[in-house]
C-alpha positions as CSV (number, residue, x, y, z in Angstrom):
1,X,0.0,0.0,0.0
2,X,1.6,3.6,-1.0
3,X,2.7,5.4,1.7
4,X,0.5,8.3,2.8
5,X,3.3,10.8,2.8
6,X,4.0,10.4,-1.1
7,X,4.7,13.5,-2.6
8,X,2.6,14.5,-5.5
9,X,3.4,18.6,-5.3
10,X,5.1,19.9,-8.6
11,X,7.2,22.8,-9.8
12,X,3.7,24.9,-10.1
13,X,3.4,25.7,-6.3
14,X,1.6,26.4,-4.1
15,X,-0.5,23.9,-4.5
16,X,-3.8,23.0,-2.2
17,X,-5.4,20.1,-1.4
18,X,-9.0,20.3,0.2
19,X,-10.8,17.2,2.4
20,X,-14.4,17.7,3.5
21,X,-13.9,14.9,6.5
22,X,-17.4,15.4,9.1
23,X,-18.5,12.4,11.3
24,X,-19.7,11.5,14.9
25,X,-16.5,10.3,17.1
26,X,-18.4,7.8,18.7
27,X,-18.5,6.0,15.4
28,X,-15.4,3.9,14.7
29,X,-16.7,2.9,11.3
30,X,-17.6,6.4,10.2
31,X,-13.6,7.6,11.3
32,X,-12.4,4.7,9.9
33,X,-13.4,5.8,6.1
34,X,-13.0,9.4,6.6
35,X,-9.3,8.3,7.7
36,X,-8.9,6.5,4.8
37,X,-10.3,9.3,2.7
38,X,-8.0,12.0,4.1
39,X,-4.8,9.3,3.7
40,X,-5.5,9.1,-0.1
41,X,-5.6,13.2,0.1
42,X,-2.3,13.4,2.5
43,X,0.7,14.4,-0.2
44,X,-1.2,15.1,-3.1
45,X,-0.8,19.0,-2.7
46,X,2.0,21.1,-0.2
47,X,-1.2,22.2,1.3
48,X,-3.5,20.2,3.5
49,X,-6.8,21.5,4.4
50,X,-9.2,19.2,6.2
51,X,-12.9,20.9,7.3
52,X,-14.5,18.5,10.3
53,X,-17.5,20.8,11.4
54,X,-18.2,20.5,15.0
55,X,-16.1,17.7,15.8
56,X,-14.7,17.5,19.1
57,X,-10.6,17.2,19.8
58,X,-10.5,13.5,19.5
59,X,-12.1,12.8,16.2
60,X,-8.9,15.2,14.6
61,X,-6.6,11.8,15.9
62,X,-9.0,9.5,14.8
63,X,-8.5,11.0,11.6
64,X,-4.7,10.5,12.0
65,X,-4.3,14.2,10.4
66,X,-0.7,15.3,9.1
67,X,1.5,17.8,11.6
68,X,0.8,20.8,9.4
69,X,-2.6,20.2,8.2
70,X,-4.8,23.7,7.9
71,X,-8.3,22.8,10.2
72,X,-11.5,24.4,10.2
73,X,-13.6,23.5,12.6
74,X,-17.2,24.6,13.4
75,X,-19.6,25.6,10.5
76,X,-18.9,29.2,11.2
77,X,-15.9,28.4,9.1
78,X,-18.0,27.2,5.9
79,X,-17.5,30.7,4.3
80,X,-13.6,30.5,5.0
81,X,-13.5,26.6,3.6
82,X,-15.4,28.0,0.3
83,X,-12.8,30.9,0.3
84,X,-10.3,28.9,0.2
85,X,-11.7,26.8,-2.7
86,X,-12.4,29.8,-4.3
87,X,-9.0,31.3,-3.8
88,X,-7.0,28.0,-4.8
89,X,-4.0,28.6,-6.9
90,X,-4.4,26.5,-10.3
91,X,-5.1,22.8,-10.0
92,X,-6.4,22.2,-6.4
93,X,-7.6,18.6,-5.2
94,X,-11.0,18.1,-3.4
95,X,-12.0,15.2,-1.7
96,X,-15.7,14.7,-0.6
97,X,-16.9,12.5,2.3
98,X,-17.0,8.8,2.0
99,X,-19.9,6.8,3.2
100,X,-23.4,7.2,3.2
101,X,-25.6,9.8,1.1
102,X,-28.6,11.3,2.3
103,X,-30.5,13.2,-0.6
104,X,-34.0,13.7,1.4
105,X,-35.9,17.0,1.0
106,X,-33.7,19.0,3.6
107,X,-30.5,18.5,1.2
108,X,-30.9,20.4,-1.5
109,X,-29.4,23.9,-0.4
110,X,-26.0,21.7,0.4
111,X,-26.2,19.9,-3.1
112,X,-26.2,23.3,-4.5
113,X,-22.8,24.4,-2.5
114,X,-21.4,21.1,-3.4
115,X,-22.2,21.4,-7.2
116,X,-20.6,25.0,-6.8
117,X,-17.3,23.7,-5.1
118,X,-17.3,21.1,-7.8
119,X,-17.5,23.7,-10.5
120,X,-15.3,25.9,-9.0
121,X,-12.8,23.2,-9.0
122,X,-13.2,22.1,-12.0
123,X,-12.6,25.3,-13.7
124,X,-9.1,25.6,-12.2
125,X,-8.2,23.2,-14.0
126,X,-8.4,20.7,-10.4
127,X,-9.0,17.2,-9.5
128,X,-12.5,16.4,-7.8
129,X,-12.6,12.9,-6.0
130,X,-16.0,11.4,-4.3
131,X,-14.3,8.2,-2.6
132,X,-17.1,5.1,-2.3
133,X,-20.1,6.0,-1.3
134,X,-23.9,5.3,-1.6
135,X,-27.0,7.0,-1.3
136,X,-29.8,7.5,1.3
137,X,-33.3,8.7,0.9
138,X,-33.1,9.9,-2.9
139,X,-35.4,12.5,-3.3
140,X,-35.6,14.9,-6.2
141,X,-34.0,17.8,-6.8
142,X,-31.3,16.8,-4.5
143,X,-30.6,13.4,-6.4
144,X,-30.5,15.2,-9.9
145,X,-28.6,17.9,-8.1
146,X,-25.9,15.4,-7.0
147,X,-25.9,13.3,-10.0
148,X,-24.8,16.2,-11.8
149,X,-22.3,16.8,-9.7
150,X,-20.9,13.7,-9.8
151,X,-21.0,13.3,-13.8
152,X,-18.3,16.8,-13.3
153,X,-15.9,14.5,-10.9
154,X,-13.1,12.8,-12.8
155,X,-13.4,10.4,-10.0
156,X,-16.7,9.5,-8.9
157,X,-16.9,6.1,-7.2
158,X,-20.1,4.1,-5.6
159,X,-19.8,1.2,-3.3
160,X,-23.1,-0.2,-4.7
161,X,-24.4,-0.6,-7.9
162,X,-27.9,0.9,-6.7
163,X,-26.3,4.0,-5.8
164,X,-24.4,4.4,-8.8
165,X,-27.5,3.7,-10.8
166,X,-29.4,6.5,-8.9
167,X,-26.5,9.1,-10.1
168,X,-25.8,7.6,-13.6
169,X,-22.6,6.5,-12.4
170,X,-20.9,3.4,-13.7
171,X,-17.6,2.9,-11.5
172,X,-18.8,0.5,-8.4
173,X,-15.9,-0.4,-6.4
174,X,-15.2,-1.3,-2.4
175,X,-16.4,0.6,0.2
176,X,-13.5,2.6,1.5
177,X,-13.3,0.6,4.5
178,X,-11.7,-2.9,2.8
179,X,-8.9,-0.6,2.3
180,X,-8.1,-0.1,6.1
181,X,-5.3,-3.3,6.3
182,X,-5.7,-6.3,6.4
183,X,-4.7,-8.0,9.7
184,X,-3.5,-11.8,9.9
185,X,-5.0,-12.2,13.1
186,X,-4.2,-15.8,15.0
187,X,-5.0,-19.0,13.1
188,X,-7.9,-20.2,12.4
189,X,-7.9,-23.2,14.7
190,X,-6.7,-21.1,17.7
191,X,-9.7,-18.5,17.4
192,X,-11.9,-19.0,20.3
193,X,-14.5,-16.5,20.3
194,X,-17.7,-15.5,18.7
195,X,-18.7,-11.5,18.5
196,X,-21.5,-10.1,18.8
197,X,-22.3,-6.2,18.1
198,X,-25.4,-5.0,17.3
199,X,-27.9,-1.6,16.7
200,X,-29.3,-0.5,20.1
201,X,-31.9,1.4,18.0
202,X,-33.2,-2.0,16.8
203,X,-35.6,-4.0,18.9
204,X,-33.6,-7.0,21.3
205,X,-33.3,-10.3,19.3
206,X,-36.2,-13.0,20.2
207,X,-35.9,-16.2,22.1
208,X,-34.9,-18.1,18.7
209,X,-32.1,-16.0,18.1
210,X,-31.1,-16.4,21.6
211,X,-31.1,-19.8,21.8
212,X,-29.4,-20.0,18.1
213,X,-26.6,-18.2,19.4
214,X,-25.8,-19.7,22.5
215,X,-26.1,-23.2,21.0
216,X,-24.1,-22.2,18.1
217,X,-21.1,-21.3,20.3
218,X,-21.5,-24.0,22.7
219,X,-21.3,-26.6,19.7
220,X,-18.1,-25.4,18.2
221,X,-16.4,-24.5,21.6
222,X,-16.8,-20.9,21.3
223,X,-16.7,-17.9,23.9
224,X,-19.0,-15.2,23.3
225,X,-18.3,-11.8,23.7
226,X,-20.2,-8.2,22.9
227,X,-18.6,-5.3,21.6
228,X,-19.2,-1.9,21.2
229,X,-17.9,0.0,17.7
230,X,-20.8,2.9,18.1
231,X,-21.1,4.4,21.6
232,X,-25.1,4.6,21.4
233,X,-25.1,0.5,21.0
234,X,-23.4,0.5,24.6
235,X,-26.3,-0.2,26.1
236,X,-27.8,-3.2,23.7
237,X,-24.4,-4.7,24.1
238,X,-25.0,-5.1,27.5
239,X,-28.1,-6.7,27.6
240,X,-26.8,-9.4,24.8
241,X,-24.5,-10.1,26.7
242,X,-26.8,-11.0,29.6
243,X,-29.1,-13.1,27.5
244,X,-26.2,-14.9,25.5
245,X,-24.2,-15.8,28.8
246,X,-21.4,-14.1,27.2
247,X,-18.7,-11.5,28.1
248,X,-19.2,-7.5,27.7
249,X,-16.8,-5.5,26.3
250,X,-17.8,-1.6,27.1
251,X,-16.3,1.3,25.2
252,X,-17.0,3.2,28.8
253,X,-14.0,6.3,29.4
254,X,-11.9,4.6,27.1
255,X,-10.5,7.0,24.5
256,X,-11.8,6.3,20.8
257,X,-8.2,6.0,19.4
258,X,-7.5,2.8,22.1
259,X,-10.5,1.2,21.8
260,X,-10.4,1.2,18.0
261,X,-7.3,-0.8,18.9
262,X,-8.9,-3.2,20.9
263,X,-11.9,-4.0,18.4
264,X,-9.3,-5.0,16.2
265,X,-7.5,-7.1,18.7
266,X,-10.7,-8.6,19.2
267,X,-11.9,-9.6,15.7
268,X,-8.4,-11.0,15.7
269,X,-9.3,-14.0,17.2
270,X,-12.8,-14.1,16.0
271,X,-14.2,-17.3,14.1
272,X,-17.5,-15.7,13.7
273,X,-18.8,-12.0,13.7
274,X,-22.2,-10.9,14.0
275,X,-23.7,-7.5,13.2
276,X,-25.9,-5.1,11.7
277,X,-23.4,-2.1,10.8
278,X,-21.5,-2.4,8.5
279,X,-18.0,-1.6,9.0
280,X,-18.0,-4.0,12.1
281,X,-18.3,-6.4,9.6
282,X,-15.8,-5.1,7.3
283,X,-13.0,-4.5,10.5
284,X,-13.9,-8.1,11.3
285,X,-13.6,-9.2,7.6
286,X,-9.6,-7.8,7.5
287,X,-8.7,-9.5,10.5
288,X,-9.9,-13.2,9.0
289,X,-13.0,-13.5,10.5
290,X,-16.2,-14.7,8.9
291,X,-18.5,-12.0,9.1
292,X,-22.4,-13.0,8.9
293,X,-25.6,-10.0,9.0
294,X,-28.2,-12.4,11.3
295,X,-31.0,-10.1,12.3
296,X,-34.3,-9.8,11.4
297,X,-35.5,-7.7,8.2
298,X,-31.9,-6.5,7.4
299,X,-31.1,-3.6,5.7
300,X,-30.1,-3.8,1.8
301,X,-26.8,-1.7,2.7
302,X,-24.8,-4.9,4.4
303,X,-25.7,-7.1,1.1
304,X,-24.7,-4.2,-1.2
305,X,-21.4,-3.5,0.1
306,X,-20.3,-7.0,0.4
307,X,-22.1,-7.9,-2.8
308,X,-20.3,-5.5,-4.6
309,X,-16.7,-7.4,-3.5
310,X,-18.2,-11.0,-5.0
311,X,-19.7,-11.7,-1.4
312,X,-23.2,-12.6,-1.8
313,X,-24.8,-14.4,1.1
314,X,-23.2,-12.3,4.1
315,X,-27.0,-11.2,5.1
316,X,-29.8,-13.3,6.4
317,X,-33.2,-12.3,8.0
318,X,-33.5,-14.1,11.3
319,X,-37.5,-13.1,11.0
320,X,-37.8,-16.0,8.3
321,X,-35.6,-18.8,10.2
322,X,-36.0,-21.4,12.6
323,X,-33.3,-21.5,15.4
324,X,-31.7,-24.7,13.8
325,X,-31.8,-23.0,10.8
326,X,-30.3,-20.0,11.8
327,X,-27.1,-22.1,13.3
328,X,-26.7,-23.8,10.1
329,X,-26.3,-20.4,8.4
330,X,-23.9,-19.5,10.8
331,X,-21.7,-23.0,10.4
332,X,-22.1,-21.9,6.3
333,X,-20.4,-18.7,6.9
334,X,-17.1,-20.2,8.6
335,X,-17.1,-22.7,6.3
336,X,-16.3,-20.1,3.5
337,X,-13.6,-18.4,5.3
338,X,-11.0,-19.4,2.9
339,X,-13.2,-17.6,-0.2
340,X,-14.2,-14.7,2.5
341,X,-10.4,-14.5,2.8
342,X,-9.8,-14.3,-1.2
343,X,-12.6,-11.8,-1.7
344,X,-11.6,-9.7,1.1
345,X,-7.6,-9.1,-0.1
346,X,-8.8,-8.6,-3.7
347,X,-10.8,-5.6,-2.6
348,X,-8.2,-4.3,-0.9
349,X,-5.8,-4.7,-4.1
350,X,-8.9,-2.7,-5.9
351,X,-8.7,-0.2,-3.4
352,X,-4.8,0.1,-3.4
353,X,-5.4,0.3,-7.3
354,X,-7.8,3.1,-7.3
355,X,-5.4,5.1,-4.8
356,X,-2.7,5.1,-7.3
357,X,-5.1,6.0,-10.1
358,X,-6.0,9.0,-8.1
359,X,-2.4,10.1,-7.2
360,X,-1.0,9.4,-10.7
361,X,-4.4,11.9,-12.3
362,X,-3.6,14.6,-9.6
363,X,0.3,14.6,-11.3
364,X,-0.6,14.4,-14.9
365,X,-2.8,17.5,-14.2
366,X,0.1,19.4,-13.3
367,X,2.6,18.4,-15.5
């Protein structure tokens, strides 16, 4: 993987290199991608400018930021962040958010400033890039708006192929996330324990579920343990742990930079993941665990993502499975962890591939 300090500035300095990089701190998944996202920015231009919004202290080292990066914080600094756009010396970078989309009704003013960075950009000769992403609550204008925008963006990329459909978009690659390392974790006959992490805004699994789980584990001699990768599941974590006679892992005081740490150390020694967000699937993907979607009515963005690496079959709705049959899905998913492993490093080689696309585009530009 290129090293995040490459140097892509040229004779034709200064240079400028802008990162719109906004997120919740007490989401690992959502720093994750926005890390990766600014780390395919960092070197591209001998000036860094990252805009977070109203993010506290510790997202900016979540986000692993360059010494020397220019910050804005707060949206009282929007009008300085499209100054600086505006005021770019020839051939600036700008990198949108990765992740999720929303293009409800109430989004249509910031399509409108995004088109308008887009153009601005574009006129100076500069290098737009919209890392993978997919879209939320399309609603017109705001999806037209943004489609637009996107068809202006030499590099325009959508972790689903409904998403890209939406925008008219034809380059569907990884979600930004398979790019975050891949971790080789202990052996697969020394891993011990089964993980569970799921939405606290969902309703608690049944008794089926329950009793799927626990069995599950106690059949092939596994420990179970909950974790928390989104601080507002803290409290769902909990109570699964109660019910599945398992161990509880809290994210309590502990800063979000360590216990990022320690998820990982945990899927480590996974077998078996369970979850309903998405990039604790992913983390537990990289570190050689099988990661499995078992809830009921699933979401379509779990079978996307993974769908769009050659993963079908990573979701199943627990609302239309016996418990036998829902521990027979979950002895299916370890028993492809040799192709989960295959899949997984290939998107990571696509990702790695895409980065040096991006880096070698910014350089021909200004040539």
């Amino acid at each position: 993987m290129r090293s995040a300090g490459d140097d892509l500035t040229s004779s034709l300095r200064p240079t400028r290199t802008l990162v719109s990089a906004t997120g919740p701190a007490g989401n690992i998944g959502d720093a994750l991608i926005r890390r990766e996202a600014v780390r395919w920015a960092v070197g591209t231009s001998d000036e860094l400018v990252v805009y977070v919004g109203e993010a506290p202290d510790v997202w900016l080292r979540q986000l692993g930021l360059p010494t020397g990066t220019r910050v804005l914080r707060s949206k009282r600094s929007v009008a300085r962040w499209l100054w600086l756009i505006a005021t770019a010396p020839r051939r600036p970078v700008l990198v949108f958010e990765s992740g999720e989309i929303p293009l409800d009704r109430g989004n249509v003013l910031r399509e409108l400033v995004f088109l308008a960075e887009t153009v601005l950009v574009r006129l100076k000769g500069g290098v737009v890039v919209r890392p993978p992403r997919g879209i939320r609550a399309p609603t017109q204008p705001a999806t037209a708006i943004h489609a637009f925008a996107a068809r202006l963006s030499p590099f325009a990329l959508w972790r689903d192929a409904a998403s890209a459909a939406l925008a008219g978009g034809t380059r569907v690659v990884p979600d930004i996330g398979f790019g975050a390392g891949i971790r080789p974790g202990v052996p697969w006959e020394n891993r011990r324990d089964l993980v569970v992490s799921l939405r606290g805004t969902r309703p608690m699994p049944n008794g089926d579920w329950i009793e799927a789980v626990r069995g599950f584990a106690a059949s092939e001699g596994l420990r179970i343990r909950t974790v928390v990768q989104v601080r507002e599941d803290e409290e769902r974590s909990r109570d699964l742990a109660d019910a599945l006679d398992g161990t509880f892992e809290p994210w309590g005081d502990t800063d979000a930079i360590t216990h990022e740490v320690r998820l990982r150390e945990r899927y480590d020694v996974a077998r078996l993941v369970i979850s309903d967000r998405m990039h604790v699937l992913v983390l537990a993907a990289l570190s050689g665990a099988a990661p499995l979607e078992l809830v009921p009515s699933p979401t379509h963005k779990i079978t996307a993502a993974f769908a769009t690496i050659g993963l079908a079959d990573t979701t199943a709705d627990a609302a239309t499975m016996t418990a036998t049959e829902m521990q027979e899905r979950m002895r299916r998913q370890i028993d492809r962890i040799d192709e989960i492993t295959r899949r997984i490093a290939a998107a990571s080689a696509d990702l790695t591939r895409i980065e040096d696309e991006i880096r070698t585009a910014i350089r021909t530009a200004r040539a």
